[in-house]
MIGULO-998930 format. One record per residue (C-alpha): x, y, z; chain; residue number from 0. Coordinates in nm, 4 decimals, decimal comma. Last residue first. Layout:
N
NODE         c1         c2         c3   chain     n
NODE          X          Y          Z       A   NUM
...
end
This chain:
451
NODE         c1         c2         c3   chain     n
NODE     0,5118    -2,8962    -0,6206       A   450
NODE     0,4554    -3,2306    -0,7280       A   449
NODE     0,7332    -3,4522    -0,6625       A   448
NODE     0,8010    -3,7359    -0,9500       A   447
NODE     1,1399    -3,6503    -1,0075       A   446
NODE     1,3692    -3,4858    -0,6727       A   445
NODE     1,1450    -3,6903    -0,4075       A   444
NODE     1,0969    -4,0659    -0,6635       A   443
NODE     1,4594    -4,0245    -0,7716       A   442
NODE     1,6019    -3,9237    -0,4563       A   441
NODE     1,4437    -4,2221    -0,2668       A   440
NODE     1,7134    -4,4097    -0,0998       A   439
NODE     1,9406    -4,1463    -0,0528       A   438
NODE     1,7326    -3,8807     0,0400       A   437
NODE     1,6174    -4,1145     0,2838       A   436
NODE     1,9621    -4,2162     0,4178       A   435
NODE     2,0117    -3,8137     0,4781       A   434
NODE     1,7176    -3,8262     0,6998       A   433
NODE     1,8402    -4,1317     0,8969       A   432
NODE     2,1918    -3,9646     0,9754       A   431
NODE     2,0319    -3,6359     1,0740       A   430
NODE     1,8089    -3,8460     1,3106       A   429
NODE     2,1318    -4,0652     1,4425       A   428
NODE     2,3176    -3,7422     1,5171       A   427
NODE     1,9945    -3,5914     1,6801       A   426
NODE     1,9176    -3,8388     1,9137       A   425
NODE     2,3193    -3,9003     2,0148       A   424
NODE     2,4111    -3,5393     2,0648       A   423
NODE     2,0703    -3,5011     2,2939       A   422
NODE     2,1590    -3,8450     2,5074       A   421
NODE     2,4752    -3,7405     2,5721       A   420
NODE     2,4184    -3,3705     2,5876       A   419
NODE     2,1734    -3,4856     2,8707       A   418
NODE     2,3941    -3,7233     3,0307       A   417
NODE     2,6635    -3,5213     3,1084       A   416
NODE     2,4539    -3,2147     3,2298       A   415
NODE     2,3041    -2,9821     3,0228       A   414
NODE     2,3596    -2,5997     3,1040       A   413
NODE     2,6563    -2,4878     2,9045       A   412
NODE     2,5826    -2,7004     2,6481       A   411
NODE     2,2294    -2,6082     2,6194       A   410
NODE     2,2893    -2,2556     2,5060       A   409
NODE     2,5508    -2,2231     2,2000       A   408
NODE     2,6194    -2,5982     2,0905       A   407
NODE     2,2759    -2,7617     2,1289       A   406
NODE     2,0806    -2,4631     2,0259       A   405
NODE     2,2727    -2,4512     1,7107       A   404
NODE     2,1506    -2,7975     1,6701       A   403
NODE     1,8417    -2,7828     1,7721       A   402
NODE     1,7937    -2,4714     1,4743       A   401
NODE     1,9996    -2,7046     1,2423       A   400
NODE     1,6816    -2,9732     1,2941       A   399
NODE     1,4342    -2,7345     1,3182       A   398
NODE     1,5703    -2,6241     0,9161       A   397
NODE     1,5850    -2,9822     0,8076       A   396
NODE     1,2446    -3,0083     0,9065       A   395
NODE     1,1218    -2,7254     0,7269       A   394
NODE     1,3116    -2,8804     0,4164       A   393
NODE     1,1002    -3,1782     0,4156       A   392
NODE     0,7448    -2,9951     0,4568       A   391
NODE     0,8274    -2,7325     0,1488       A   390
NODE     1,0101    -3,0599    -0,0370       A   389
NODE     0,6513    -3,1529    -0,0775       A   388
NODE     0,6144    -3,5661    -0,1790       A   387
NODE     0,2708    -3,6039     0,0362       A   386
NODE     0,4427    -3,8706     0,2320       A   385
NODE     0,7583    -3,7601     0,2450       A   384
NODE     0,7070    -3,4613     0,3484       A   383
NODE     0,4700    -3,6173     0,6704       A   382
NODE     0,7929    -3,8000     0,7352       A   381
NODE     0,9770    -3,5056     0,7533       A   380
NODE     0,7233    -3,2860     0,9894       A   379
NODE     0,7031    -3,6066     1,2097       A   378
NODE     1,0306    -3,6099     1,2516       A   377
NODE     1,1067    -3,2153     1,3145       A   376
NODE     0,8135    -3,2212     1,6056       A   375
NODE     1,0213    -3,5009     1,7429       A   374
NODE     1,3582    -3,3131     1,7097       A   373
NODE     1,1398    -3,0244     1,8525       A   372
NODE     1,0001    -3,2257     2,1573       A   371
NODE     1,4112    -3,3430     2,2380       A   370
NODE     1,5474    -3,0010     2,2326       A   369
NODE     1,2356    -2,8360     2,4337       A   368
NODE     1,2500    -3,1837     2,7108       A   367
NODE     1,6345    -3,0893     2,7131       A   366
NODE     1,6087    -2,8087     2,9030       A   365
NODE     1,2461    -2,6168     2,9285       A   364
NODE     0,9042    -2,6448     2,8262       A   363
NODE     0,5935    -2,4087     2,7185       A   362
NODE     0,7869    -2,1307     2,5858       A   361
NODE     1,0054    -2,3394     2,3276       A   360
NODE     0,7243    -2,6037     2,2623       A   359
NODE     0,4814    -2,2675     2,2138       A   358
NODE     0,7095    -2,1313     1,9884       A   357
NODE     0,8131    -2,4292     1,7643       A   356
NODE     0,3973    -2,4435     1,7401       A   355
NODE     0,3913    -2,1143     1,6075       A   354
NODE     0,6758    -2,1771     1,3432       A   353
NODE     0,4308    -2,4767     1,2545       A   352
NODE     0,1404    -2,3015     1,2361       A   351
NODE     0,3000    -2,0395     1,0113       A   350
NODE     0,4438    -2,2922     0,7644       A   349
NODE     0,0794    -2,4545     0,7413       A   348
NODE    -0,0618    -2,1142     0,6758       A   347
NODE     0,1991    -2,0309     0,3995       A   346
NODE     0,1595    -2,3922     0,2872       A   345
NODE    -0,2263    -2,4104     0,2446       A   344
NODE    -0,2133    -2,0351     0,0337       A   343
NODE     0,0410    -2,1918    -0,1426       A   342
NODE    -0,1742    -2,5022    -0,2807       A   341
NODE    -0,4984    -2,2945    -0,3482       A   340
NODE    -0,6406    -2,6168    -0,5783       A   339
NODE    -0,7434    -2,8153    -0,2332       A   338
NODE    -0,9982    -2,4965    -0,1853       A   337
NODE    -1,2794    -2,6209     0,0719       A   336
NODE    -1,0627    -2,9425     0,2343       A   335
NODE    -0,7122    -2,7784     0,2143       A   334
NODE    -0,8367    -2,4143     0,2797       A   333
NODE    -0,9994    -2,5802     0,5871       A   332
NODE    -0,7139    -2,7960     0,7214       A   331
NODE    -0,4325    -2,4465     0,6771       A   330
NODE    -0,7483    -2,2885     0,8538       A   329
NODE    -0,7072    -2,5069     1,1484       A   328
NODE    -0,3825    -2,5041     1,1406       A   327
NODE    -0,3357    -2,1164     1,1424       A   326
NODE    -0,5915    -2,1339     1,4724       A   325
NODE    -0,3738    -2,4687     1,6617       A   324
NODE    -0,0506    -2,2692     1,6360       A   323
NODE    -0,2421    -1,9265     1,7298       A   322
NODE    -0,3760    -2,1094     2,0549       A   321
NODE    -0,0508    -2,3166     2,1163       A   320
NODE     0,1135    -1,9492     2,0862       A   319
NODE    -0,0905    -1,7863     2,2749       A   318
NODE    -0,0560    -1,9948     2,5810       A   317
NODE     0,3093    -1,9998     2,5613       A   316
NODE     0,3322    -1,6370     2,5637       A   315
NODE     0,1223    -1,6494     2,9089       A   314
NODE     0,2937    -1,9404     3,0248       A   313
NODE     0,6874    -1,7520     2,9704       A   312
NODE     0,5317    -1,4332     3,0994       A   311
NODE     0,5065    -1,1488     2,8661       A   310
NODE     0,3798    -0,9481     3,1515       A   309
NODE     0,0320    -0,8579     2,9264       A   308
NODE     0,0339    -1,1581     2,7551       A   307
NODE    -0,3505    -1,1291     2,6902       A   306
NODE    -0,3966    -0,7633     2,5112       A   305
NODE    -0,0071    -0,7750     2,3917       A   304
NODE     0,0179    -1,1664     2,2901       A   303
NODE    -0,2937    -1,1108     2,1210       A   302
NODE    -0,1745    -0,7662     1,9066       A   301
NODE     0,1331    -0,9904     1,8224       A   300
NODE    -0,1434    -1,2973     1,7182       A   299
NODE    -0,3813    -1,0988     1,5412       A   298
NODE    -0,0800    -0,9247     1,3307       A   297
NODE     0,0585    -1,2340     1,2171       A   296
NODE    -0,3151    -1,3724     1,1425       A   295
NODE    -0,3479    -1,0477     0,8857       A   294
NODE     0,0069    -1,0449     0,7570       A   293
NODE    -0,0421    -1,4173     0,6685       A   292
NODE    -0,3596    -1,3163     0,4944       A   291
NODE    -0,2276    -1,0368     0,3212       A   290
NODE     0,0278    -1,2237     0,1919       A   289
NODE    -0,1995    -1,4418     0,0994       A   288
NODE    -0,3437    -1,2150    -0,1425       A   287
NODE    -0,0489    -1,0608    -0,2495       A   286
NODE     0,0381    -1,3933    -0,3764       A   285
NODE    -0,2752    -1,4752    -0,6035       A   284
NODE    -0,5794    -1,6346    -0,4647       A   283
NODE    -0,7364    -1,8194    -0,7631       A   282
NODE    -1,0620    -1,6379    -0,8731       A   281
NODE    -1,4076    -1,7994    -0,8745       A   280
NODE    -1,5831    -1,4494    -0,8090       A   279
NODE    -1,7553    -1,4383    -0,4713       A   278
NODE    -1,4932    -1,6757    -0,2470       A   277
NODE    -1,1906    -1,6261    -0,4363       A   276
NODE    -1,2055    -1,2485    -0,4540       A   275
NODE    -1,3271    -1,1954    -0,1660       A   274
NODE    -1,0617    -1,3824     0,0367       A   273
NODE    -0,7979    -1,0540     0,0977       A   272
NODE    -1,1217    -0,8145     0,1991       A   271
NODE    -1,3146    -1,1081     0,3847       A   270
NODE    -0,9522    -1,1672     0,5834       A   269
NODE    -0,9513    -0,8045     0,6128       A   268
NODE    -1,2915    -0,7651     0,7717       A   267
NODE    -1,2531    -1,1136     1,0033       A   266
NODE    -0,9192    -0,9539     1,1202       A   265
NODE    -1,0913    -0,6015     1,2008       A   264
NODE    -1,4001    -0,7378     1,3754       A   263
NODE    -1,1726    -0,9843     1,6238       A   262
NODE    -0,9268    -0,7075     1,6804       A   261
NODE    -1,2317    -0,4750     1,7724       A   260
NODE    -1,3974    -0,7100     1,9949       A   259
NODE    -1,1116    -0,8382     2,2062       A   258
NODE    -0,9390    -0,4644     2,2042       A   257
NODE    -1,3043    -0,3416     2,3691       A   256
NODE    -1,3063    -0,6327     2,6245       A   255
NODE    -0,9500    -0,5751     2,7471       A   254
NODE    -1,0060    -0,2036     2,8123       A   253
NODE    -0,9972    -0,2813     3,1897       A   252
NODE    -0,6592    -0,4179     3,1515       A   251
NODE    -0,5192    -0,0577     3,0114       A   250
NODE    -0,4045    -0,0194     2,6227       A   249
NODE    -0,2161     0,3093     2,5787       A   248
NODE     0,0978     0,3052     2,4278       A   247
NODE     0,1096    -0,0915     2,3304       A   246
NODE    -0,1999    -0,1706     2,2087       A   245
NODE    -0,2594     0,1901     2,0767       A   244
NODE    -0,0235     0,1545     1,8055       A   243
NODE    -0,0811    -0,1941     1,7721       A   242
NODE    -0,4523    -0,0689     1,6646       A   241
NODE    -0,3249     0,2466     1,4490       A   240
NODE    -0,0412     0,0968     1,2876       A   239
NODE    -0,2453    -0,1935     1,2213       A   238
NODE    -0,5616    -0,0134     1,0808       A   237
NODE    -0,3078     0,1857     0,8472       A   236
NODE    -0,1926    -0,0909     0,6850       A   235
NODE    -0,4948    -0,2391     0,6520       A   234
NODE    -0,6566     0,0422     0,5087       A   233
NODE    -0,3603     0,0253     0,2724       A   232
NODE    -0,3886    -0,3186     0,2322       A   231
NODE    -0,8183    -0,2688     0,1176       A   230
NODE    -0,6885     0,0467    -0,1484       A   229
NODE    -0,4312    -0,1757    -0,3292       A   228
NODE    -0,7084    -0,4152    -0,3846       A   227
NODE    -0,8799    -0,1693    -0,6019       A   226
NODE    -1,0798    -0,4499    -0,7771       A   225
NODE    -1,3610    -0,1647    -0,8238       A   224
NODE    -1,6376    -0,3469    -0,6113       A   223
NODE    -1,3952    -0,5782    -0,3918       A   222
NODE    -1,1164    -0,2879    -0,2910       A   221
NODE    -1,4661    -0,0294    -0,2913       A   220
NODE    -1,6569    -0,2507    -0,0157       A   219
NODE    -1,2967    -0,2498     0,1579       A   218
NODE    -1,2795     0,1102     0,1754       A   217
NODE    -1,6270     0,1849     0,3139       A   216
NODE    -1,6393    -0,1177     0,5369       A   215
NODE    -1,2906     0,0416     0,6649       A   214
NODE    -1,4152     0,4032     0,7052       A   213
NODE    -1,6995     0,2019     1,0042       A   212
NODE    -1,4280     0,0792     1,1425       A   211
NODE    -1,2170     0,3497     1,1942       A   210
NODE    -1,5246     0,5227     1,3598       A   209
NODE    -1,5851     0,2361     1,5897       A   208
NODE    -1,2134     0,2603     1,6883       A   207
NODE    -1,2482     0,5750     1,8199       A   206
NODE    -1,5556     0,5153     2,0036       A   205
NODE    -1,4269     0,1924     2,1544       A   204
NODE    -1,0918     0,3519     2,2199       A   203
NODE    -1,2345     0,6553     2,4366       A   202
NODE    -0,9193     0,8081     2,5337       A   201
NODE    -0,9701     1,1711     2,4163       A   200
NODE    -0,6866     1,1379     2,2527       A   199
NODE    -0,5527     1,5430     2,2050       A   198
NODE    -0,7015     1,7760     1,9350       A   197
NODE    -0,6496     1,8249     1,5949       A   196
NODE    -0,4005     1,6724     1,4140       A   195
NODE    -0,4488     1,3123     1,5664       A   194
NODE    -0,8159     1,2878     1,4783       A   193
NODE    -0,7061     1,3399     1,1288       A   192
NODE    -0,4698     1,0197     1,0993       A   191
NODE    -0,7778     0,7772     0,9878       A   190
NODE    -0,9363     1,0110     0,7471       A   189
NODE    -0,6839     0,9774     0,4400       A   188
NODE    -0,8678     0,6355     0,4208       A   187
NODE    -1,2219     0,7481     0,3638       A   186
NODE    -1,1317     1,0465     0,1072       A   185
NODE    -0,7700     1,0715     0,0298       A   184
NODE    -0,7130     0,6550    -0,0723       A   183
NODE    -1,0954     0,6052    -0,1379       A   182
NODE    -1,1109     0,9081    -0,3570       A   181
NODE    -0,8038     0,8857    -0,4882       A   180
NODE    -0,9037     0,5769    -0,6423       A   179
NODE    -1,1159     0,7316    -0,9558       A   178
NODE    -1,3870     0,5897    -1,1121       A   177
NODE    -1,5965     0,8861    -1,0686       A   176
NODE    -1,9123     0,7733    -1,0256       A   175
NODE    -1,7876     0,4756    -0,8276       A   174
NODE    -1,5529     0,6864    -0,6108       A   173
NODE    -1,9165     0,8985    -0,5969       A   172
NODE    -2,0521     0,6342    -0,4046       A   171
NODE    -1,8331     0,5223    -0,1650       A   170
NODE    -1,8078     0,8951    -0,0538       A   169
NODE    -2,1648     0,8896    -0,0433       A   168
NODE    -2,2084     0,5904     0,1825       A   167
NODE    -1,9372     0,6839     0,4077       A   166
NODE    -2,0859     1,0344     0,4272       A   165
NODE    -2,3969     0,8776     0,5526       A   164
NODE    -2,2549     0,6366     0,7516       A   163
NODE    -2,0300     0,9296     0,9733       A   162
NODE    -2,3846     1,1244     0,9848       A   161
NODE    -2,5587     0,8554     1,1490       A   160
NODE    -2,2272     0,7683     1,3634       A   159
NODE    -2,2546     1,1343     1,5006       A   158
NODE    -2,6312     1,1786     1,5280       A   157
NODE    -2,6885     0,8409     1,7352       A   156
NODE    -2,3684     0,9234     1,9417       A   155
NODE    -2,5432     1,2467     2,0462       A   154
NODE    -2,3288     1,5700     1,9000       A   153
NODE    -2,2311     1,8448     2,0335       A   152
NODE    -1,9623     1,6725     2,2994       A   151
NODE    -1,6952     1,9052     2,2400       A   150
NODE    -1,4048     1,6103     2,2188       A   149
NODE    -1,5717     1,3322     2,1004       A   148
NODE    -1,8659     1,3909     1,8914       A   147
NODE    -1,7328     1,7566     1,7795       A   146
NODE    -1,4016     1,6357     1,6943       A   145
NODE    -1,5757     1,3089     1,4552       A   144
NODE    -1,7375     1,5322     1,3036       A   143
NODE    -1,5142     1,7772     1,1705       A   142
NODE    -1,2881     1,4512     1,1143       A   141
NODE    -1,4812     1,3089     0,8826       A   140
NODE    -1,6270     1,6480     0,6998       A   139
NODE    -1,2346     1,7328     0,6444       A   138
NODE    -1,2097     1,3773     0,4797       A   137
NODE    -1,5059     1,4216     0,2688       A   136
NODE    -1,4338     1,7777     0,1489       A   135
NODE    -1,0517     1,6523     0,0641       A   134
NODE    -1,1437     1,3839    -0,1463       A   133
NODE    -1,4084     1,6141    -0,2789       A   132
NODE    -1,1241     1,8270    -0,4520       A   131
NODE    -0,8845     1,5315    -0,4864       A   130
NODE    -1,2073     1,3865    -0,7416       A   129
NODE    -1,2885     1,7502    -0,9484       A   128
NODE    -0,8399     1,7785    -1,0312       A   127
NODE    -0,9328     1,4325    -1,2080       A   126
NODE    -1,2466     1,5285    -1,3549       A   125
NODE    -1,1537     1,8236    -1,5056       A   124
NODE    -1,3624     1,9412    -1,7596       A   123
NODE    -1,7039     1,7687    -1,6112       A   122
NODE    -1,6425     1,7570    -1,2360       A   121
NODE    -1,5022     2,1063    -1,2097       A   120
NODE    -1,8365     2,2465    -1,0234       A   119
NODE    -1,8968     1,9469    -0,8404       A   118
NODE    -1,5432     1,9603    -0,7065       A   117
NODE    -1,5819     2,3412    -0,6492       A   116
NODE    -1,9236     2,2631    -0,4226       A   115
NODE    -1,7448     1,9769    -0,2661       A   114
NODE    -1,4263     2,2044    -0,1439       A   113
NODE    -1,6689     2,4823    -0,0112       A   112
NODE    -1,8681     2,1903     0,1684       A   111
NODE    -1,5683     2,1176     0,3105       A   110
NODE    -1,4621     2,4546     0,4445       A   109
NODE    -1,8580     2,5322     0,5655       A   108
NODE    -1,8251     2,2213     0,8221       A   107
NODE    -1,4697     2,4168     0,9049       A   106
NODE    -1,6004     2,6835     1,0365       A   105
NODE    -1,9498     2,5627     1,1839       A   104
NODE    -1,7249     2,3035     1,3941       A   103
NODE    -1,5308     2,5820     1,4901       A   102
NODE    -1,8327     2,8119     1,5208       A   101
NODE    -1,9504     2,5710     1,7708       A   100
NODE    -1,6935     2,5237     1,9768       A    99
NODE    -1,6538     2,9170     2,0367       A    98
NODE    -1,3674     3,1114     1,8567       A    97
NODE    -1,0622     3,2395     1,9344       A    96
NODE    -0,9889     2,9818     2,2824       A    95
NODE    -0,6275     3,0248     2,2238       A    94
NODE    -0,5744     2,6311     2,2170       A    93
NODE    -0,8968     2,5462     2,0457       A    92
NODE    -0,8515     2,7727     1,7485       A    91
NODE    -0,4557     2,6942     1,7291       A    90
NODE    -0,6243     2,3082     1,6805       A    89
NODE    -0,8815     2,4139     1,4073       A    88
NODE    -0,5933     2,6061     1,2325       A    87
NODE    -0,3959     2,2327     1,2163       A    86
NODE    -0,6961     2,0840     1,1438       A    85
NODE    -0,7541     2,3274     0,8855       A    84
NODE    -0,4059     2,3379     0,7241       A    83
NODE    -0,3893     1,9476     0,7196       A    82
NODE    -0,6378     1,9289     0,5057       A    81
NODE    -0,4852     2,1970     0,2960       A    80
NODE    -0,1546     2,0338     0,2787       A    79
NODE    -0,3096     1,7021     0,2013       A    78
NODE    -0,5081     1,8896    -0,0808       A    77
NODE    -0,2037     2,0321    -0,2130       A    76
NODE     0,0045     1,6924    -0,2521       A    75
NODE    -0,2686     1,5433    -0,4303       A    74
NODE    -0,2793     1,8736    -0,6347       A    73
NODE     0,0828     1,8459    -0,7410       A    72
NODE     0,1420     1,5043    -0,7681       A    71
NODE    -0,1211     1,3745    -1,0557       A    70
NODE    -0,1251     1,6020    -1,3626       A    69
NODE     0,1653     1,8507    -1,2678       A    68
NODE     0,3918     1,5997    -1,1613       A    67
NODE     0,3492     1,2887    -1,3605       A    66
NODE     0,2886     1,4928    -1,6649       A    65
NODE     0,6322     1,6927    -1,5431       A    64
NODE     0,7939     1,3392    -1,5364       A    63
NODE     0,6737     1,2088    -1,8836       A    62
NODE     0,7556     1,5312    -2,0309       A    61
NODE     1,0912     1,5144    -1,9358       A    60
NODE     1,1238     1,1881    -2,0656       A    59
NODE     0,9731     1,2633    -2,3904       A    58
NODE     1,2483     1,5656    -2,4030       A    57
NODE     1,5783     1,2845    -2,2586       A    56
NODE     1,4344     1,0420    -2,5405       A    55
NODE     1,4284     1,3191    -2,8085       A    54
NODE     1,7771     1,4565    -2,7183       A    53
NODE     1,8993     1,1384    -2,6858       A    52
NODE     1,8692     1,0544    -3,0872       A    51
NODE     1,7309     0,7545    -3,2560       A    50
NODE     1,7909     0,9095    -3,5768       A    49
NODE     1,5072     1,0328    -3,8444       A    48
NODE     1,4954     0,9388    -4,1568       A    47
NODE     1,6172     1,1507    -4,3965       A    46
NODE     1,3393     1,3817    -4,5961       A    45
NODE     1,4291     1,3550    -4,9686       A    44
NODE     1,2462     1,6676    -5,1422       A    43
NODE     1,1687     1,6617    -5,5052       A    42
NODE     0,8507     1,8690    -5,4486       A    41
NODE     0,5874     1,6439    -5,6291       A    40
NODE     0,7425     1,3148    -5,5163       A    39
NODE     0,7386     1,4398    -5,1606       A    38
NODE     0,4247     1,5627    -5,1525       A    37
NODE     0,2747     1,2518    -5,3086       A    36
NODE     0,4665     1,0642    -4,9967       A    35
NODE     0,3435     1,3120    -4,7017       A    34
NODE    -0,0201     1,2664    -4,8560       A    33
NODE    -0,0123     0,8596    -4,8967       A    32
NODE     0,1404     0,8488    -4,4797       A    31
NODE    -0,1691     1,0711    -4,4436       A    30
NODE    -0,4433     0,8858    -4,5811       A    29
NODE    -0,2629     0,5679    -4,4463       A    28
NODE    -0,2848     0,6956    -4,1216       A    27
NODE    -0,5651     0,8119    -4,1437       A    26
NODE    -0,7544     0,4899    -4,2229       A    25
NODE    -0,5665     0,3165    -3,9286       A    24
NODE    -0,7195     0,5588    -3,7275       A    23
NODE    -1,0510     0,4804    -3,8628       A    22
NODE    -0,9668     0,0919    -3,7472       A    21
NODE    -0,8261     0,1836    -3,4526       A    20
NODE    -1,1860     0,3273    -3,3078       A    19
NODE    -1,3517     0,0800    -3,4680       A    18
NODE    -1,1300    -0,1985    -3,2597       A    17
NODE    -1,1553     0,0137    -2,9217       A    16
NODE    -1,5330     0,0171    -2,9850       A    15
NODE    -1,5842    -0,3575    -3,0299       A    14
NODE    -1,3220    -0,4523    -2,7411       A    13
NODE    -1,5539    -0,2288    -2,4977       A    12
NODE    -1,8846    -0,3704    -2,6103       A    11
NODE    -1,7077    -0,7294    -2,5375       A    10
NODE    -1,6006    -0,6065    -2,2096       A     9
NODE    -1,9302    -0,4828    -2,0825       A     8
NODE    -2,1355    -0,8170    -2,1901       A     7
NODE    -1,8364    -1,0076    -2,0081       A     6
NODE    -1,9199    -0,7745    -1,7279       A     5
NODE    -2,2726    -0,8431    -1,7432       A     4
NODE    -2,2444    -1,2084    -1,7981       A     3
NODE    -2,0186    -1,2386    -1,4392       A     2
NODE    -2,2675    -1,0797    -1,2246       A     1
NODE    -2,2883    -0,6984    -1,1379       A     0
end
């Protein structure tokens, strides 16, 4: 739906909100007119009524049992059932009751009970109708997904065709219904389900595949529905997962598979946090880059895991410079495509730079790390300066302190003579220059900067 459309929606909306308030209005006078003839007719002086605590502490409690009874209750009871199949599907499998099959059969039948209700209910109770299929789709997941991987019944051709097709519906009817428990219970409730029913069958690629796969789902409705609460949760959820299995189970000879997957998942939710900006002409608010710093943070841990596998001083080094040089990169490219997006160029900036701190501190050792980051802190103030941002200046000031510190707690009991000499000395005279700056141009850095 382009732009005109929804403006086209909106205004029809606005006119049928006003009409509706208008006849309101009308009967509201009507009946404020009735309650005053009766009045004068009866002789009866009705006192106003007091702000009282009895009234607030009733509206209140019918504000929380609303709460509870109209929107808790049966989300609650449609995780519990969900998890009341797997769980049964898992005692099945254990004690050997019933074949393979008929436990796929079994609980195949259970969701389509739980869709047939939901279609059933849609009309009068549209709310209670949406946790109702939430719970069919997720139980249809994982039913599935069990008899792919751990019963082998299905070829992976029949198994991801099905998995697309209820992805596709599921996406579909959270658009019919308008509703986000769909997404949350329905395509993202999925990703734990595996877990409750049967043990890792250690096939990451296919696992992660599937998780995929609910993510396109999930962050086609954050963009469609602006339900951009929905897209962090998947994210959320995709990191526990991922870093989960990074550091539990990833083996060397999986390295390809965690490559692929951690390159498809941060170019997913860097589309999901950017799609706003990129396909409607909206600034990036906070949460947005946020997400994106979370995003590139996350990259770079789950990198230092699949490629720092000793956590060598080189190896952590190397990831570093590479992540250093990456949030640069696209600190350079927001700044060139989107010069307007002002934080979202800082919070990358700031993020190279800690990076690049990193990979001098990993890299080198002794006074070389003490003497590259009072460099790395002069060129960072100088570059403040120039484009008048306090953000830049005070970063500086910060890797100053941070030599400092280092400077009286660790390299002073390992420099020699000289070194603490010359290290004392560099920094004295660069704290001593900075704070002649300030000096000299406090009107034109604390008055004229643009922030």
């Amino acid at each position: 739906m382009d732009v005109t459309e929804q403006l086209h929606q909106l205004e029809e909306t606005v006119k049928d909100l006003s009409q509706q308030l208008e006849v309101h209005q009308k009967k509201i006078v009507l009946l404020e007119k009735e309650v005053q003839d009766m009045k004068a007719a009866n002789s009866i002086t009705i006192p106003a009524a007091k702000p009282g605590k009895v009234k607030t502490a009733l509206s209140e409690k019918q504000g929380l049992e609303n709460f509870i009874g109209l929107r808790l209750i049966h989300l609650i009871g449609i995780v519990v059932l969900v998890i009341g199949l797997s769980i049964g599907v898992k005692y099945a499998i254990d004690r050997n009751l019933i074949s393979e099959m008929a436990r796929i059969i079994l609980v195949y039948a259970a969701g389509a009970i739980l869709f047939l209700l939901s279609w059933r209910l849609k009309k009068s109770y549209a709310s209670f109708s949406a946790i109702l299929f939430s719970g069919s789709m997720a139980s249809l997941y994982f039913t599935t997904y069990a008899a792919f991987v751990y019963y082998n019944l299905f070829s992976t051709v029949l198994a991801f065709a099905l998995m697309i097709v209820f992805t596709f519906f599921a996406v579909y009817q959270a658009l019919q219904y308008d509703k986000k428990e769909i997404a949350v219970l329905g395509l993202t409730g999925a990703y734990a389900i595996p877990f409750l029913i049967s043990k890792n069958s250690g096939r990451a690629d296919l696992f992660f595949g599937y998780i995929l796969l609910i993510n396109l789902g999930v962050v086609f409705l954050s963009f469609k529905k602006h339900w951009q609460v929905v897209g962090r949760l998947a994210q959320l959820l995709t990191i526990l997962l991922f870093l989960g299995w990074v550091e539990q189970r990833y083996t060397a000879a999986q390295k390809g598979t965690a490559i692929l997957y951690l390159t498809l998942f941060f170019l997913l939710f860097e589309a999901n946090a950017l799609g706003n900006r990129l396909l409607r002409s909206v600034s990036i608010n906070k949460k947005e880059v946020q997400q994106l710093i979370v995003n590139n943070a996350v990259a770079y841990i789950a990198a230092l895991s699949v490629f720092a596998t000793a956590y060598s001083r080189t190896e952590v080094a190397a990831v570093s410079g590479v992540f250093a040089l990456f949030l640069a990169l696209q600190a350079v490219a927001f700044h060139q495509l989107m010069p307007q997006e002002k934080y979202t160029i800082r919070m990358h900036a700031a993020f190279a730079f800690i990076l690049l701190v990193i990979f001098i501190g990993f890299e080198w050792q002794g006074i070389l790390v003490t003497l590259l980051w009072l460099a790395t802190a002069v060129l960072l103030f100088g570059w403040g300066l120039y484009v008048k941002s306090n953000s830049f200046r005070m970063a500086s000031i910060v890797l100053m302190g941070t030599t400092l510190l280092k400077l009286l707690i660790f390299d002073s009991l390992k420099f020699t003579t000289i070194q603490k000499v010359i290290a004392y000395i560099t920094l004295g005279i660069l704290l001593l220059i900075v704070s002649f700056l300030y000096q000299k141009f406090r009107q034109q850095l604390f008055q004229d900067e643009e922030e």
